[in-house]
C-alpha positions as CSV (number, residue, x, y, z in Angstrom):
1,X,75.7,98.7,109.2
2,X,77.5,97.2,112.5
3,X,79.4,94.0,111.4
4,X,79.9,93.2,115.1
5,X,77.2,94.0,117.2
6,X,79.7,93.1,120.8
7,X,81.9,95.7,119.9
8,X,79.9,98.0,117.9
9,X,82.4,97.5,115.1
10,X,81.0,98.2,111.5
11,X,81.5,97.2,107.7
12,X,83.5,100.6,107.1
13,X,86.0,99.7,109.9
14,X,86.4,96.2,108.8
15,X,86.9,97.5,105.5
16,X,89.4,100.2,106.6
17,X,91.5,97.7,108.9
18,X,91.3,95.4,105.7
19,X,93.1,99.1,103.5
20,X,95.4,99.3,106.2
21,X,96.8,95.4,105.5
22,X,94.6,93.0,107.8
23,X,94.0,89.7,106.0
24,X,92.3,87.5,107.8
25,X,89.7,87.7,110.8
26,X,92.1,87.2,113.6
27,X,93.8,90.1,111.9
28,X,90.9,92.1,112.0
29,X,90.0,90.4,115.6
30,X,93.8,92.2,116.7
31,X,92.8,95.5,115.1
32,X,89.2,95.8,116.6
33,X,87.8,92.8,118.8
34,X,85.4,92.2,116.2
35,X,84.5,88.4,116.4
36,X,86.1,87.8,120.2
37,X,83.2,87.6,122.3
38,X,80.2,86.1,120.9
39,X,81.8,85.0,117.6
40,X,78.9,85.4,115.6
41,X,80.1,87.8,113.2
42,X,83.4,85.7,111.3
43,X,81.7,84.5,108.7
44,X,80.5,88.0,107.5
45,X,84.0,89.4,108.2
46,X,85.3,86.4,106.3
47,X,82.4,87.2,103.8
48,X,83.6,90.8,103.7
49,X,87.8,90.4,103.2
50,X,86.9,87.1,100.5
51,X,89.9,86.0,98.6
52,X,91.4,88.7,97.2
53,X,94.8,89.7,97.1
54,X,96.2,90.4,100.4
55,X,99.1,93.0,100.3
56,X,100.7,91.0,103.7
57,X,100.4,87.2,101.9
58,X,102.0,88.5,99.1
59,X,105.2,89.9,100.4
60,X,105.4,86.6,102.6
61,X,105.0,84.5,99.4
62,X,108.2,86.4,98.1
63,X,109.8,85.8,101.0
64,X,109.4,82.3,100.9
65,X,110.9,82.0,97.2
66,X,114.9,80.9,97.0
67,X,117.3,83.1,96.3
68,X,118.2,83.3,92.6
69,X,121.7,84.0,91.3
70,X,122.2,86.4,88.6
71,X,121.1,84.3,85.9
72,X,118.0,84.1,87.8
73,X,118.7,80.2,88.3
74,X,118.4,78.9,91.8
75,X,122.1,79.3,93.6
76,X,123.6,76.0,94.6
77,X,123.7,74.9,98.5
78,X,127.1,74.4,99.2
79,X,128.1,70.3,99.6
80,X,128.7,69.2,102.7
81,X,132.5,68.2,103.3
């Protein structure tokens, strides 16, 4: 069934761009078009992607953890002299 009738994109695309790590609709808007001209299919592709785990999100949430020092503690900022 086309999920974007513009573009003639459909579920099975969304859902393989979604496999291959698009998270969001301007993700799959990058990937496909889907939801750039008319508009009136990102709340189905929102619909579709729901809030699931996103492989991409969680590597950034890593990312954006301190560092930890061996103990696993937080290391210390060094002091300003």
């Amino acid at each position: 069934m086309y999920v974007c009738s513009c573009f003639g994109i459909t579920e099975q695309q969304v859902k393989d761009h979604a496999a291959a790590g698009a998270c969001t609709p301007r993700q799959i808007a990058s990937a496909s078009k889907a939801g750039t001209d008319c508009g009136g299919c990102v709340r189905t592709i929102q619909a579709m992607l729901g809030r699931g785990g996103c492989p991409r999100r969680e590597l950034l949430d890593r990312k954006q953890t301190p560092a930890t020092g061996a103990e696993g503690l937080p290391e210390a900022l060094p002091e300003a002299a």
